[in-house]
Every structure is written in structure tokens, then in C-alpha cells.
N, C-alpha and C positions, 0 to 999 in steps of 0.2 A: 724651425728655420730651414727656409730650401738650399742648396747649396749646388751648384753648377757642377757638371761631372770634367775630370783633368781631362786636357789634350786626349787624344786616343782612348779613352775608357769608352766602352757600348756605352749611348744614351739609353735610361728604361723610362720607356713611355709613364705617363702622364693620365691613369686610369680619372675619367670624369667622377667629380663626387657626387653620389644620388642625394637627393633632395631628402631624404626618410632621414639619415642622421638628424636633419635638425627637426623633424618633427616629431622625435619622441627621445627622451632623455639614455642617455645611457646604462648600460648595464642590465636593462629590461630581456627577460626571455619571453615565451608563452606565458607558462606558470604565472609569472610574477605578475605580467599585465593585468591577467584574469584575477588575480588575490587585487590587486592596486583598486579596479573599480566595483568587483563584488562585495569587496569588507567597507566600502562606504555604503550599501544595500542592506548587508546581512551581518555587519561585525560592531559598523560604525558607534559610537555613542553620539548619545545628541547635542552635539558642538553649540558653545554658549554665540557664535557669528550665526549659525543658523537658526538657533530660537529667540533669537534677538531679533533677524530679519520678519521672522514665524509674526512673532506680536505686534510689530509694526503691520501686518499685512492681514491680519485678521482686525487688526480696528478698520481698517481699509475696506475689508467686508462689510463688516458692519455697518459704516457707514455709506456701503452702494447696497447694502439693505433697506434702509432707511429713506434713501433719495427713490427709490423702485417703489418702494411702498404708497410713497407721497403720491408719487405719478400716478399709480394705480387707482387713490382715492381723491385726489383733487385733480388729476389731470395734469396734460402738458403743460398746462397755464400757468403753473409753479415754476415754468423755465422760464427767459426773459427771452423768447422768441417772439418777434411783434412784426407791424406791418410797416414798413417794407423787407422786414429781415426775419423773411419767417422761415429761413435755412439757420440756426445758429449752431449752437455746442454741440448737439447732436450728431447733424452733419459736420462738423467738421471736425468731431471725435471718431466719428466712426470710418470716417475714411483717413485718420492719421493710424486706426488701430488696425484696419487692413493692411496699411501700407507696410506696418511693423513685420508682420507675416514674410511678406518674399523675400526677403534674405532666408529662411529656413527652405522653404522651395527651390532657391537659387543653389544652396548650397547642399541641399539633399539629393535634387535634380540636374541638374544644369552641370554640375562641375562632376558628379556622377560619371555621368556621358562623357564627359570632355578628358575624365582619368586624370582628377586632378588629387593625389593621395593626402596633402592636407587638408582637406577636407574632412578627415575620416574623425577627426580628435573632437570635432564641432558638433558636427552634425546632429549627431540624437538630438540634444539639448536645442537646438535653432529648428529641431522641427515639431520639436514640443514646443518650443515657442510660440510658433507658426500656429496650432491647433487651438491657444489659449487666446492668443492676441482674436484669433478670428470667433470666441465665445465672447472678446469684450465688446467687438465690435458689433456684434445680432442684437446686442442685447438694445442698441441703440433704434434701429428700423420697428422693435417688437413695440418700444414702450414710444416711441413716435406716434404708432397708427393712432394713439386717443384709446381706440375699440380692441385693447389687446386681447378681448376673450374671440375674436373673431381674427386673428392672425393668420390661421388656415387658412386666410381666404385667398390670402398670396399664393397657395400653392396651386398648380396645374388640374384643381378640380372644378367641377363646374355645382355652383348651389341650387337651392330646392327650383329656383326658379328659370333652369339651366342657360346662365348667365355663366361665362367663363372671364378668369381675370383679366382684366386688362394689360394685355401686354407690352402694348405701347408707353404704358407709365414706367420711370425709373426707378419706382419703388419697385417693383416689379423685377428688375435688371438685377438691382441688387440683393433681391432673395435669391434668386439664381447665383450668380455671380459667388454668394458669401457660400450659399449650402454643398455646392459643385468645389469650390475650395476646401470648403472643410472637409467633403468628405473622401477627396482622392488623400489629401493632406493625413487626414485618421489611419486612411488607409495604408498608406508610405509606410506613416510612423510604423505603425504596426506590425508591416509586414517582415519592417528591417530589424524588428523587439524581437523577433520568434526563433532566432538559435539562442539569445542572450538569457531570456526566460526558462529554457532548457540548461543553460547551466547553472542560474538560479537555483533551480529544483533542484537540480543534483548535486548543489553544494548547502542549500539550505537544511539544516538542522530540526527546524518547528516542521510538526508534520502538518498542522496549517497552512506553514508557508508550499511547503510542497505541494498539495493538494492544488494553493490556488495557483501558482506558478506552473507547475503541470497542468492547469484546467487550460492557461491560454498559450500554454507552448505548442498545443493540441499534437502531442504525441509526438513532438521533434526527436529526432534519434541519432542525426548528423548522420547519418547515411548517403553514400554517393547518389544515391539519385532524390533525397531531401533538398540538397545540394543543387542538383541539376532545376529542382522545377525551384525552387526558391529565387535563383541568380535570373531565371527567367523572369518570372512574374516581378523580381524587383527591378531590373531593365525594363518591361513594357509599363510598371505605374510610373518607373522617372521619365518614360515617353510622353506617358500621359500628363505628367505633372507640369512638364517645361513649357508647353505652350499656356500653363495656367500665370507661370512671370509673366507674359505679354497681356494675357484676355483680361484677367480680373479685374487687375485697375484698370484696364481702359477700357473696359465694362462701368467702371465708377465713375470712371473720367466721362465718358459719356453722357452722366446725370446730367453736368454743367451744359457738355458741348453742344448738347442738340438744344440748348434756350436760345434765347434771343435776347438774355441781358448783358449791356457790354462788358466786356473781360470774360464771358464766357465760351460764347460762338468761335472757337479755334481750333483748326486742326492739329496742332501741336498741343492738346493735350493730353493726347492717350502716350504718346512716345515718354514725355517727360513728365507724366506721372507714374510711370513704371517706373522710369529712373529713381526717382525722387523716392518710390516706396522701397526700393533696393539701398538707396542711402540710407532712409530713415535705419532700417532692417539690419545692415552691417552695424549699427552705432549700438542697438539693444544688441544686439553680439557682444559688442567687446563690455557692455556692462553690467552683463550675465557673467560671460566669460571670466573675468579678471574678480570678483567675487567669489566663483565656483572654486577657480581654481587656488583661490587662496584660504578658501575654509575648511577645503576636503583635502588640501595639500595633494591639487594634483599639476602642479607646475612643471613636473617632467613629462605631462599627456601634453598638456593644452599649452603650448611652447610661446615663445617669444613668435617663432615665424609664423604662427596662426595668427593671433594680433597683428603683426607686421601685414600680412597676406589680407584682409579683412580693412586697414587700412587704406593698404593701395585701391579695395575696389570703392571707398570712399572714397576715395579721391577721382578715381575714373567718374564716377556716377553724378561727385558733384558739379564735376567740367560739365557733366550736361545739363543738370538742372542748371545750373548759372547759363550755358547757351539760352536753355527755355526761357530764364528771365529777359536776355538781351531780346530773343525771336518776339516776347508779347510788347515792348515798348515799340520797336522797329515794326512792325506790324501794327498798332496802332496807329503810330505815324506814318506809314507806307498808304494803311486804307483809305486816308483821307474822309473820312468818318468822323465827325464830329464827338459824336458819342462816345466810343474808341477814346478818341483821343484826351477827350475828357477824362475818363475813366484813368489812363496813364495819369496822369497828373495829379487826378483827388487820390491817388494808392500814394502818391510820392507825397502831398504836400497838403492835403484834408487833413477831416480830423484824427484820421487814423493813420498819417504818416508815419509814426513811431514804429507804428508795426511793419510796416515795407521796408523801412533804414534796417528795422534791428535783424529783418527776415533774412536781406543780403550781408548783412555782418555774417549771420550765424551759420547761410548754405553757402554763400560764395565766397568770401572771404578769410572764414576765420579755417577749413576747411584745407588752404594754399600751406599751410604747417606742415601738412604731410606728404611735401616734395622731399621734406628733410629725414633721412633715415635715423636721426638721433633721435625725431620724434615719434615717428612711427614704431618706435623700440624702446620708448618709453611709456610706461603704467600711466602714473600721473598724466603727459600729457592729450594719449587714448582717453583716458575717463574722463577730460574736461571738453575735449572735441566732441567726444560720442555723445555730452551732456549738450553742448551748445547745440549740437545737428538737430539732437531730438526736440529741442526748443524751434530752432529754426523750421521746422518742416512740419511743425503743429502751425506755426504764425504763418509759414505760407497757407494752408488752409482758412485760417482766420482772412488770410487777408483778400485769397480768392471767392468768398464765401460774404463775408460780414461787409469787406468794404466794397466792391460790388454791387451788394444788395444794397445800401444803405442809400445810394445815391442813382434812380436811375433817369428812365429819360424824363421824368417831370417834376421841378422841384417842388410842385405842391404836394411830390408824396414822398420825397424825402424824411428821413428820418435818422436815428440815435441807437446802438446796441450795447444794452452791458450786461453781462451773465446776472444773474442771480446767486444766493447761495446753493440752491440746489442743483443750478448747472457746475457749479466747483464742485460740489456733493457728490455729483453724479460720477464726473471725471476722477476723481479722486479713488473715489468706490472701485470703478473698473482697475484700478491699478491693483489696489488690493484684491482683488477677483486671479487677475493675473498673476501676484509675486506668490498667493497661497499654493495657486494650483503648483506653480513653477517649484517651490518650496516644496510640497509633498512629491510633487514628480522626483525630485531627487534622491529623497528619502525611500523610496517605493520601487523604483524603479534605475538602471544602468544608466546614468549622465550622457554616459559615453561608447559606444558600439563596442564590445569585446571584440567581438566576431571577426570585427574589420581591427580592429586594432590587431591582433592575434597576425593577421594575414599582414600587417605592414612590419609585426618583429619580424616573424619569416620572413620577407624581401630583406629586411634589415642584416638578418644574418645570411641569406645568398650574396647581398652584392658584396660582405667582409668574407666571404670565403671564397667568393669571386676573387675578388681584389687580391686576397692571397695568392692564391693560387697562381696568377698572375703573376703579380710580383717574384713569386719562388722561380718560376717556370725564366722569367729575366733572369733573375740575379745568381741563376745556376749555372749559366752560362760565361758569367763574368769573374765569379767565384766559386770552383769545385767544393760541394761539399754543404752553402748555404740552404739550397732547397732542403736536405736532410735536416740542420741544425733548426732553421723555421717551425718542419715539421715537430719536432722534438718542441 
């Protein structure tokens, strides 16, 4: 409790509080940090919440074995893509599972540059994320073509009959698009593993593990000029990585923009589909996060303010998706466009109305909870928001995508879209594709950056010996004798 100083006593200033107390629990030194996330690597046992989640996620394989397979020997025709709706689950899986991605970009890159130090307790894990979400995603453009044994062909080579790809196609965009993502993404991740993997090795025990933890530490020594070129090269890939939040998805977005079916020809796609993939992106955050940190017991790393912080930009990201909704209805009705206009109205009030009501429930709507700080600071109500978003921002896809196509300008070619079992098969599968990889990442590898962790106790403990020292340097002046007894 503060307490006002009497008449005449010197006032002692009012030292600001740094933001680092609340993002990493107390009592933590170096040492301990570095024991906190390597003995869940190298000490850990294997927690009955993580082989619980293990076998949930490998029948998930299993079953995106099984739907891969199907495809490979009866074809896409196993999915319930038909005419006029020959974009279905595929496209609108695989650009919900790109959009999962830039929140680990955003957060690896973007807040990098801007020195924003919560960040640091997240990041590994959201850019692993990042790496996985964009393998669930390929796997959808690969088993699309029909002709997967000729998938190369997408690449920038020319064949026997030197014929080069077609560029101008979107499928096209998006082989780029995905492989330029992943590979700067790979690249991040990795560059920012290579002091961590060095102390693996030198705290690891099995000379196995040594060996292979030394193979990719490639001779880390922490040495001041290791140092010097590492901070380098990871400032110019988060260079490079930040204009990948703006390009990628509006490289995807592009697929839609440049047709000429109504609801898709608009220049407000590229902005608020980045948004929209940065909302999506925060919400798999917090429902990685808030599991991690409750089975490896690391709730004094991964803080309440992380959650809170990851919140707020859910809540920034969704003010813009819901603008982007208000811009495409006002924009239909501005164009004076029949079609347009039409299109507004069979999204609201056709037969797939259900999915446009429940779309604004779950992005614009239910989203408005996280004005309130009680909720943004609560577990439970993070994990049912992060669940509706992720609902929500798959249905907008749906609804840009299926109801759209279902109905365009001639109703003789109107028609009806409903998954199949093997479009659920497929979708399902990828998820298990995802929670395994993400599961053994944990296991395998550092959640959470030492490195940088390490470097935020140190400020931790500068700005408290700051603050002291401060404080003695006052209150020596007011009372002879106290800067001694402090020191003491």
C-alpha cells in the first residue's frame, strides 16, 4: 500500500515499472531458467496430458493416411467437389491452414523489430507452429492436381517439351507463396534453435544425444563474435520474414480476387485477409499455449500477460475483419451491380445462410469480450474465444468459397455442396499431422528460447539493481545511514 510522504519530507520519485516483472515469474535466475526449459527436453518424464494428447494425434495421422491414400488411388472425386463448386474443402482448408501460420511470423518477426520482450516466452513454439500449419496446408494444392506424380511441374522448370509453367495460374501463386513461407519460416526457426541446441549438448548426458545436438548446433561456442554474426543474420531473416505477414496471404487472396465471380472481384481482400489470418494465428496461440504451459508446468515462462497480450491483438485484428465484413455488403450495395448484390443477400439469407449468421457471431461478435480485462485474464474464457475464432474464420472461408460458387450468374447452373466423408477425413487427418509434429517438437526440442529468455532475467535483474540503487541513492539523503543498512 502506497502511502503519501508528511509535509516537508523530500518526495522519492516514482521509478517506472519495466514490463519483464510480469513476464516471467519470480525468483528465476540464469541457471534456473535454463534447468526450467531444458529438463522438459532432457530430464522430463513422459507426462500422462502429453501421451494422452500423443494418441489422440497419431489416430489423426492415421486417418490423414488413409484419406491421402484414397485420393492417390480413386482420385479427387472421393471429395464432394462438383460443378459449380469445384473450389470446396480443399481450398478452403488450405487457406484456413496458412492463415494459422502468421501469428508465428508476426510474432517472431514483426514484434522482433518493434522490441517488443514479450514475445520472447512464445515465440519458439508459434513458429513451430508456423512451419507445421504450412506442411498441413501443401499437402492440400499436392493432392488437388489429380496428377500428384507430376507435381514438379509447378516448379520454375521447363519439361521435355520446353514448355514453362504457367504463371499466370493461382495454383501457381500458391506454390510460391507456400514454399517462400516455409522456407524463410524453416529458416528463422532455426537460426534462432542454434545457441539452445548448444546447450543441449552440453548439458545432455547420452552421447547420442550429444552427437546429434552438436551435429546441428554446427560448432556453437558463444563466443563474442558467434554472437555478433548470429544477432545479425537473425535481424535480416526477421527483415525478410515481415513483409511475408502482408505477401502471402494476399498472394492467396489473390486466387479469389482476380475472378470474376461475384463476392470475389474486390480489392479489400488482400488487407483483410491478412488480418483475418493474424486473428485466426493469435487464437492457435492461446490453445497451444495454455496446454503447454499447464503440462510441462511452465506458467511462471508463459505468463498471464502473454495470454492477455495475444488477446488484445485478437481483438485489434477482429475490429478489422468485421470492418472487411461491413466494406463487402456496402460495396455490393454501392456497385449497383446486380450480381453483387445478389450475392449479399444469398450469403445472408440462401441456403447457406447459417454459415454467414454463425461466421459474424464467432469473428465479430463474440470476439467484443475482450474489451473486458477480466476476460482477457481468464484461462476458460481465452480457450472458448480462441475455439469460436477458429470456427469462425474456417466458416468465413466456407462461406467465401462454397456459397459464392454455389450460386453464380446463371441459375441453370446453380447448384448444392456437402463434404463428403473423406473431405472430413482429410480435414481431420491434417490436424493430427499438426498436434503430432507439434507434440514431438516439444519433446525434442526447447518450447521456449533459453537464449532469450536468459537475456530477459538479466534485464530482470539490471532494472531491480537499478531500482535499488536508486531508491538507496534517495532515501540516503532523507535518512543517514539507510543506503548502508539496504546494502547490508
Amino acid at each position: 500500500m502506497k502511502t503519501s510522504p508528511r509535509a516537508g519530507e523530500p518526495r522519492t520519485p516514482t521509478l517506472p515499472q519495466d514490463e519483464t516483472f510480469d513476464l516471467i515469474g519470480p525468483g528465476h535466475s540464469l541457471g534456473s531458467v535454463t534447468d526450467k526449459i531444458g529438463d522438459v527436453v532432457l530430464k522430463d518424464r513422459l507426462r500422462p496430458g502429453w501421451l494422452i494428447f500423443l494418441a489422440f494425434s497419431l489416430a489423426g495421422l492415421a486417418t490423414l493416411g488413409m484419406a491421402v491414400l484414397m485420393v492417390i488411388l480413386r482420385g479427387p472425386g472421393v471429395w464432394g467437389n462438383n460443378i459449380p463448386v469445384a473450389w470446396a474443402f480443399d481450398i478452403i482448408n488450405f487457406v484456413w491452414w496458412i492463415g494459422i501460420g502468421h501469428a508465428g511470423t508476426l510474432i517472431s518477426a514483426i514484434l522482433l523489430l518493434v522490441h517488443q520482450n514479450w514475445r520472447t516466452s512464445i515465440n519458439r513454439f508459434a513458429e513451430a507452429m508456423t512451419i507445421f500449419a504450412v506442411m498441413c496446408a501443401g499437402i492440400y494444392p499436392a493432392m488437388h492436381i489429380g496428377r500428384h506424380q507430376y507435381f514438379y511441374w509447378l516448379m520454375p522448370l521447363p519439361n521435355t517439351m520446353g514448355l514453362w509453367p504457367q504463371f499466370r495460374s493461382p495454383l501457381d501463386w500458391d506454390f510460391f507463396a507456400v514454399s517462400t513461407y516455409f522456407t524463410v519460416s524453416a529458416l528463422f526457426w532455426y537460426v534462432g534453435l542454434v545457441p539452445d541446441l548448444a546447450t543441449l549438448r552440453d548439458r545432455a548426458t547420452s552421447r547420442t544425444l550429444k552427437v546429434l545436438y552438436g551435429i546441428f548446433a554446427m560448432g556453437w561456442r558463444g563466443s563474442a563474435q558467434h554472437w555478433h554474426r548470429y544477432m545479425a543474420l537473425y535481424v535480416i531473416l526477421a527483415g525478410i520474414s515481415t513483409p511475408l505477414v502482408l505477401s502471402v496471404h494476399s498472394t492467396i487472396s489473390f486466387d479469389f480476387a482476380v475472378g470474376v465471380v461475384p463476392g470475389w472481384h474486390t480489392t479489400i481482400f488482400p488487407p483483410y485477409f491478412v488480418a483475418g489470418a493474424v486473428f485466426a494465428g493469435f487464437a492457435m496461440v492461446i490453445l497451444l499455449a495454455v496446454p503447454l504451459r499447464a503440462v510441462f508446468g511452465l506458467k511462471d515462462l508463459i505468463t498471464m500477460k502473454h495470454l492477455e497480450n495475444s488477446g488484445k491483438i485478437m481483438l485489434a485484428t477482429g475490429l478489422i475483419v468485421t470492418y472487411g465484413y461491413a466494406m463487402e455488403v456496402f460495396t455490393a450495395w454501392y456497385s449497383g451491380n446486380i450480381y453483387e448484390q445478389f450475392m449479399a443477400l444469398n450469403r445472408a439469407f440462401g441456403p447457406y445462410g447459417w454459415s454467414y449468421w454463425a461466421l459474424i457471431f464467432c469473428n465479430a461478435l463474440a470476439p467484443q469480450l475482450l474489451w473486458f480485462k477480466s476476460v482477457r485474464t481468464s484461462i476458460p474464457w481465452l480457450l472458448i474465444i480462441s475455439v469460436i475464432v477458429s470456427i469462425g474464420m474456417w466458416l468465413e472461408r466456407f462461406v467465401i468459397i462454397v456459397v459464392s460458387l454455389h450460386r453464380d450468374y446463371l441459375p441453370s447452373s446453380w447448384g448444392l455442396y456437402a463434404p463428403t466423408v473423406w473431405d472430413w477425413a482429410f480435414y481431420a487427418g491434417t490436424f493430427g499431422l499438426f498436434l503430432t509434429l507439434f507434440l514431438l517438437f516439444v519433446r525434442a526440442l526447447p518450447s521456449i528460447a533459453m537464449a532469450e529468455m536468459r537475456e530477459l532475467v538479466h534485464h530482470e535483474e539490471h532494472q531491480k539493481h537499478g531500482d535499488h540503487s536508486a531508491h538507496s541513492s534517495q532515501t540516503s539523503k532523507v535518512e543517514p545511514g539507510a543506503s548502508e543498512l539496504a546494502s547490508v
